[in-house]
C-alpha positions in Angstrom: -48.3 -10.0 -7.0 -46.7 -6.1 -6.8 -45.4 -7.1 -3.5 -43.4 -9.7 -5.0 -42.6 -8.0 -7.7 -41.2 -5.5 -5.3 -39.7 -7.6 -3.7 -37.9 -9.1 -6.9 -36.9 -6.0 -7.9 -34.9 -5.1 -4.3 -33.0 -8.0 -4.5 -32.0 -7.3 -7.7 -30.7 -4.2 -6.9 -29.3 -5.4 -3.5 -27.0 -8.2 -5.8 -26.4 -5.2 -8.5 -24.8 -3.0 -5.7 -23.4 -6.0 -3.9 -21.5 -6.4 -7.6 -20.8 -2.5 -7.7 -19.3 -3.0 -3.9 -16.6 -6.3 -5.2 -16.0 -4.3 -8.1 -15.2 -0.3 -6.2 -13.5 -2.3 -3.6 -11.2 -3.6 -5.5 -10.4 -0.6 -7.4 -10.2 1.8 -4.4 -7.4 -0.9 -2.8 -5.2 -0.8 -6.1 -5.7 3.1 -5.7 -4.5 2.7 -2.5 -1.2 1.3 -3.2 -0.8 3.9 -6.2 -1.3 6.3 -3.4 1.1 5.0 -0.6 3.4 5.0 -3.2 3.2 8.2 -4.6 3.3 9.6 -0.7 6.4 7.5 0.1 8.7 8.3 -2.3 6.8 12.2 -2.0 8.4 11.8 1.7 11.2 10.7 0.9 12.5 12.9 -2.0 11.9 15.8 0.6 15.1 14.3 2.5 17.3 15.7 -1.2 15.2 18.6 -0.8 15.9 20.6 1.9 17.5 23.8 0.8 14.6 23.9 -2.4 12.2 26.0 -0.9 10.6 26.5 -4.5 10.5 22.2 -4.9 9.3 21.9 -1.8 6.2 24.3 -2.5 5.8 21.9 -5.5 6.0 18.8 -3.6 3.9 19.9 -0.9 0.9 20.4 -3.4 2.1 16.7 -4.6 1.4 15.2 -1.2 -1.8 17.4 -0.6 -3.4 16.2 -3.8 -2.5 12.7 -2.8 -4.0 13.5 0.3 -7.2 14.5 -0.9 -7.1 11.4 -3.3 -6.8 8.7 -0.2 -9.8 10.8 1.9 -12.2 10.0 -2.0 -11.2 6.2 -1.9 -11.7 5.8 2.1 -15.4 7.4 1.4 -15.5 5.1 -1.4 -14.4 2.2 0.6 -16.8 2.9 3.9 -20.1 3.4 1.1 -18.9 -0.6 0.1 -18.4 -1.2 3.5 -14.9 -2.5 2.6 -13.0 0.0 4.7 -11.9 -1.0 8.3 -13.1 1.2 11.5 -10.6 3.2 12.9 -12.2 5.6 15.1 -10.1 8.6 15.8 -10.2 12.2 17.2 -12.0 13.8 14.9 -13.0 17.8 14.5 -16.8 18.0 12.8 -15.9 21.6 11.6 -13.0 20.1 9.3 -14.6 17.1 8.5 -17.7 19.1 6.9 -15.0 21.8 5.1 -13.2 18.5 3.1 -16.6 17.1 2.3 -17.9 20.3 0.8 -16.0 19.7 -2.6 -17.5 16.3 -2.6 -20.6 17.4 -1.8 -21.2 20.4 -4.6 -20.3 18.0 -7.1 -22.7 15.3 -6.4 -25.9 17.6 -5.4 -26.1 19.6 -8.8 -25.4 22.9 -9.8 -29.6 23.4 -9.1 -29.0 22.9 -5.3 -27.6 25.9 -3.5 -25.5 24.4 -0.9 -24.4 26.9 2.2 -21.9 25.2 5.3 -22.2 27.4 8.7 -19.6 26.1 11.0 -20.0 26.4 14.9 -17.1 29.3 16.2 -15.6 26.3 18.1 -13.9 23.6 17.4 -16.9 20.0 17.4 -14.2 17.3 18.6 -16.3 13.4 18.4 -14.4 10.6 18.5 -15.1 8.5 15.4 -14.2 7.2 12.0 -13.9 10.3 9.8 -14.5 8.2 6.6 -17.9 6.7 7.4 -18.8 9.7 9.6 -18.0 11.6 6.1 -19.9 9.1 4.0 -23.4 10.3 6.1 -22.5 13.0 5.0 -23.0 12.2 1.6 -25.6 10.3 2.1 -27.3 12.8 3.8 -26.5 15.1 1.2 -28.1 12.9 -2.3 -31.6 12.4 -0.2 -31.8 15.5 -0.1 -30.6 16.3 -3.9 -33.7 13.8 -4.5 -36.0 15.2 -2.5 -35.3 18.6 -4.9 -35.6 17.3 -8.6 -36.7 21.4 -9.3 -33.7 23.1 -6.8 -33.8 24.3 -3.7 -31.6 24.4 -0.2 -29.2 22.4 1.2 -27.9 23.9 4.5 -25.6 22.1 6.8 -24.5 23.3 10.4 -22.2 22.3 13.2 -22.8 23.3 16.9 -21.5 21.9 20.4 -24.9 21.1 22.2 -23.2 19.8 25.8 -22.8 16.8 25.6 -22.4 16.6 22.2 -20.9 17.8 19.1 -23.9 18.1 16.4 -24.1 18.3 12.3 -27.4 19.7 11.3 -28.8 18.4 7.9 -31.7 20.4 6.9 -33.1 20.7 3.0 -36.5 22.1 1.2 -37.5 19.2 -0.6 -40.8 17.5 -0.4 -40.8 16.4 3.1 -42.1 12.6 4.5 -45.0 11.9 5.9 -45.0 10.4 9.8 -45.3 6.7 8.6 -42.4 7.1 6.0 -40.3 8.6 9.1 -41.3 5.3 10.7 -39.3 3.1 8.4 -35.7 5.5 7.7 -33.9 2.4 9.3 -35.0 0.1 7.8 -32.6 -2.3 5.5 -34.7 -2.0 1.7 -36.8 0.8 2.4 -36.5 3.6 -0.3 -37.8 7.4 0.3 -37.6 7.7 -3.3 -40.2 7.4 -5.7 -41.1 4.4 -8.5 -38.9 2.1 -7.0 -35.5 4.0 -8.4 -33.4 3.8 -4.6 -31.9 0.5 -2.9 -33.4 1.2 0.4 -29.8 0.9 2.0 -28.1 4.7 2.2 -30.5 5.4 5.2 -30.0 2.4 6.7 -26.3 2.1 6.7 -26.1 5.7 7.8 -28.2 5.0 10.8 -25.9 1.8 11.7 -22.4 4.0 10.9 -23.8 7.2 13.4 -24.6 4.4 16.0 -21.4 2.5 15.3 -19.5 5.6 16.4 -21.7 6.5 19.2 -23.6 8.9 18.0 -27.6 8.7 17.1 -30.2 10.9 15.0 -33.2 13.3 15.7 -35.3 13.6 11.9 -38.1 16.1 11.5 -40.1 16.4 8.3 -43.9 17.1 6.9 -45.1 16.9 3.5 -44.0 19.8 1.4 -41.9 21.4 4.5 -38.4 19.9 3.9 -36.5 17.3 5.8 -34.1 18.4 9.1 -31.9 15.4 10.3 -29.6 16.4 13.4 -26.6 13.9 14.0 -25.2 13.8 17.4 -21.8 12.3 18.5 -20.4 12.3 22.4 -18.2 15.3 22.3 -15.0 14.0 22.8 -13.0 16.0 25.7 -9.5 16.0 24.2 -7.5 19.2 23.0 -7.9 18.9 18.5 -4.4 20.0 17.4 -3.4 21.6 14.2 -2.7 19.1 11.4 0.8 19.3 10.8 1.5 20.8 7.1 4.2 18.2 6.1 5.8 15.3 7.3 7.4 15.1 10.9 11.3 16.1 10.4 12.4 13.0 12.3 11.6 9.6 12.0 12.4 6.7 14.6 15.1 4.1 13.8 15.6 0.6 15.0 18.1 -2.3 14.2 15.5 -5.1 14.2 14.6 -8.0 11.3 11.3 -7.1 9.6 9.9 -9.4 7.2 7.9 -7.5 5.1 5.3 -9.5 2.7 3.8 -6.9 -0.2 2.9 -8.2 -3.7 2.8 -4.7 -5.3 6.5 -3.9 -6.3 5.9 -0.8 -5.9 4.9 -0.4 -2.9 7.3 -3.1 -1.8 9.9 -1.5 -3.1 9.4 2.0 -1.4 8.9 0.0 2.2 11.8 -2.2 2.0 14.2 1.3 1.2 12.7 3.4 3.7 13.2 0.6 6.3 16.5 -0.5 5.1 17.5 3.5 5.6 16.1 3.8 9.2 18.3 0.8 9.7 16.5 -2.0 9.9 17.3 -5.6 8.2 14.4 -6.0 5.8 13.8 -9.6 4.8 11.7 -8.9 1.4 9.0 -11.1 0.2 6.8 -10.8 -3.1 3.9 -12.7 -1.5 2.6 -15.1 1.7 4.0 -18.1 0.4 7.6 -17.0 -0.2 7.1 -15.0 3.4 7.0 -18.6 4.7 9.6 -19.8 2.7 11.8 -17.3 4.0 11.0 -17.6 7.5 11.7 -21.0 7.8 15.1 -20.8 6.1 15.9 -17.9 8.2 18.0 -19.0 11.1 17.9 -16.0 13.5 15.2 -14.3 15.2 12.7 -12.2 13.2 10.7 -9.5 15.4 8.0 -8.2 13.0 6.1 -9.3 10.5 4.7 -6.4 8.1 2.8 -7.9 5.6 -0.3 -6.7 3.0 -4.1 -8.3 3.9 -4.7 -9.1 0.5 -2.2 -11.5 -1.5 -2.0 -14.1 -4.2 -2.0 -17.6 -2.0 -1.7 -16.9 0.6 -2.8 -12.9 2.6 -1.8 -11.6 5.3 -4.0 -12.6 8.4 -3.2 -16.5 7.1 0.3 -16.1 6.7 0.6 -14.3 10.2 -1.6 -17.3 11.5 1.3 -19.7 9.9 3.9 -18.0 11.1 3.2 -17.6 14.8 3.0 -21.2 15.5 6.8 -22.0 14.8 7.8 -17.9 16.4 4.7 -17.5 18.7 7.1 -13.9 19.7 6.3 -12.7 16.1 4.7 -9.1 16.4 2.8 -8.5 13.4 1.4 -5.3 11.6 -1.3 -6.1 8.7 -1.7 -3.4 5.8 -4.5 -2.8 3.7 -7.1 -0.3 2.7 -9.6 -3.0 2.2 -11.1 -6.1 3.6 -12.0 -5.5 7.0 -14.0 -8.8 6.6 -10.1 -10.6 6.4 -9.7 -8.9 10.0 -12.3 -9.6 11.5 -11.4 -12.8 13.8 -8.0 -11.4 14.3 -8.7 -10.5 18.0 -4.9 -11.2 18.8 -3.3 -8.3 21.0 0.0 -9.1 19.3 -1.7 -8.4 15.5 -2.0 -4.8 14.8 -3.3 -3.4 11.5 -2.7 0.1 9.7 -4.7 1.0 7.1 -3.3 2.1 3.3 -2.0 4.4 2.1 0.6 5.4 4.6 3.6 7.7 4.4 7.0 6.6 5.7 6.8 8.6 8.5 3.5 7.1 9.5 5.1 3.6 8.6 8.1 4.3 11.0 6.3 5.1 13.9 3.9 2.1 13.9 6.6 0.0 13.2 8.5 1.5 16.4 5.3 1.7 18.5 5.0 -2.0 18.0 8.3 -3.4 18.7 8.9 -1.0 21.6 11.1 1.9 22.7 13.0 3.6 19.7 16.5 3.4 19.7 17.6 6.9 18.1 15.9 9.1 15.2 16.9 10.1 11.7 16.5 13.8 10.3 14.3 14.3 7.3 17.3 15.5 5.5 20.3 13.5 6.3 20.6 9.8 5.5 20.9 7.4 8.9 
């Protein structure tokens, strides 16, 4: 009878977190538009800008906190399993520095957390969100594991041919058998039942998904080490550039763009219509459609939002290649990679929310092909 009581009690907190997934998924995408929007027209007011160097110091911090606010909802998104896989070059040394925040709020003030970073930069190539949300993960076993206080140390290191993070704590250790199970869907280190059994799991399946896999070492009463290793990726890691890029690339082709958020609509359509560009503007799927059909000359891109009353955007793209099977289409959304999953089509790409113009600009002219000119960050077109 305690096993199915168990047993009972882990699907009711499998449906309670399944709930708490619908519900932080959903908030995290309407964040996201808040965000895009907020970077757009951050982007765009630095064209007026220009000879403000004390705005610009202001509107700098603007986008950096907006910044920091789309890297919380993409870890928020990749716990919920809501966000969409983008693997990309990715430094381990900065990837630990932005989770550290994060991190000393969620362990406790009774947890002394220290970061030692290899000398070198730890390039993997992976998605930085669920890569980050191991982290995390990582990081509240261990808070658990030290209900008194204790240590939380975390180190990156280059061990050829890999780049390594290093997740070692003083809690009260696992036996062998409990070491057994760390993979396994349901199965909780923590005591009286209080865990889902799933923040192991999924970490296991995200450091696999990007490539990587994981050493643990542990004994009662000794602390817990887990080592993640990644294929070190042999590219050259750039410096982030501080601000947007000064020029952005124009074009002369029709875009329908499909967006229900007015917003964010409204913030696409005018940095489009500036780089010069004949924006056909649609509040949702079904009045996409509408448009297309009564619109009599070619239309070379459809931009439209995953998620829509009616009608979203994988469905409407679907609709709309069968009468214009030349349609290039670019998907947007911070959510749902379930809606893209059977995509598969080399002439659907996706980008995921929220975006800057700039980074809008240059998808949009990587997709329909060589740009025609560019357009200064402070001048209009």
């Amino acid at each position: 009878m305690d096993n199915i009581g168990d047993q009972d009690e882990q699907l009711r907190q499998t449906q309670r977190l399944a709930s708490v997934g619908l519900c932080a998924g959903g908030i995290a995408h309407d964040f996201n538009n808040l965000l895009t929007v907020i970077l757009s027209s951050a982007a765009l007011l630095r064209r007026t800008l220009a000879d403000r160097p004390d705005a610009l110091e202001e509107l700098r911090e603007i986008e950096a906190t907006a910044q920091r606010g789309a890297e919380l909802t993409g870890q928020l998104l990749a716990f919920v399993r809501k966000q969409v896989n983008q693997p990309q070059l990715v430094d381990l040394n900065k990837l630990t520095s932005s989770i550290e925040r994060l991190l000393r709020r969620v362990i406790g003030e009774h947890v002394e957390l220290t970061i030692d970073l290899a000398p070198a930069p730890t390039p993997i190539w992976g998605d930085p969100a669920e890569v980050g949300q191991v982290l995390v993960n990582l990081g509240l076993n261990a808070r658990d594991a030290m209900p008194a206080g204790g240590r939380l140390r975390i180190e990156t290191a280059t061990v050829h041919p890999y780049s390594r993070i290093t997740i070692s704590d003083t809690g009260h250790g696992m036996t062998p058998e409990t070491m057994a199970r760390l993979s396994e869907p349901l199965f909780s280190t923590k005591p009286n039942g209080t865990g889902t059994g799933l923040g192991l799991a999924i970490s296991y399946g995200i450091v696999r998904r990007n490539g990587g896999h994981i050493e643990v070492a542990s004994s009662p009463e000794s602390g817990t080490t887990f080592r993640l290793y990644f294929p070190r990726a042999e590219c050259e890691i750039l410096p982030a550039s501080p601000q947007e890029p000064a020029e952005m690339p124009r074009g002369g082709e029709t875009i329908l763009l499909a967006e229900d958020d007015p917003a964010v609509r409204s913030t696409a359509v005018r940095m489009l219509r500036l780089l010069g560009y004949t924006v056909l503007e649609a509040t949702q799927g079904a009045e996409a459609l509408d448009i297309a059909t009564s619109h009599p000359a070619e239309i070379h891109l459809l931009v439209a939002d995953v998620i829509m009353p009616r009608l979203g955007g994988p469905g409407l793209a679907d609709q709309l290649r069968r009468a214009r099977p030349e349609l290039k289409v670019l998907l947007i959304s911070g959510y749902a990679a379930e809606a893209l999953a059977e995509l598969g089509n080399p002439d659907v790409s996706f980008m995921r929310k929220p975006y800057t113009p700039s980074q809008l600009a240059r998808r949009v002219r990587e997709i329909l092909g060589a740009e025609a000119s560019t357009v200064g960050a402070a001048g209009d077109p």
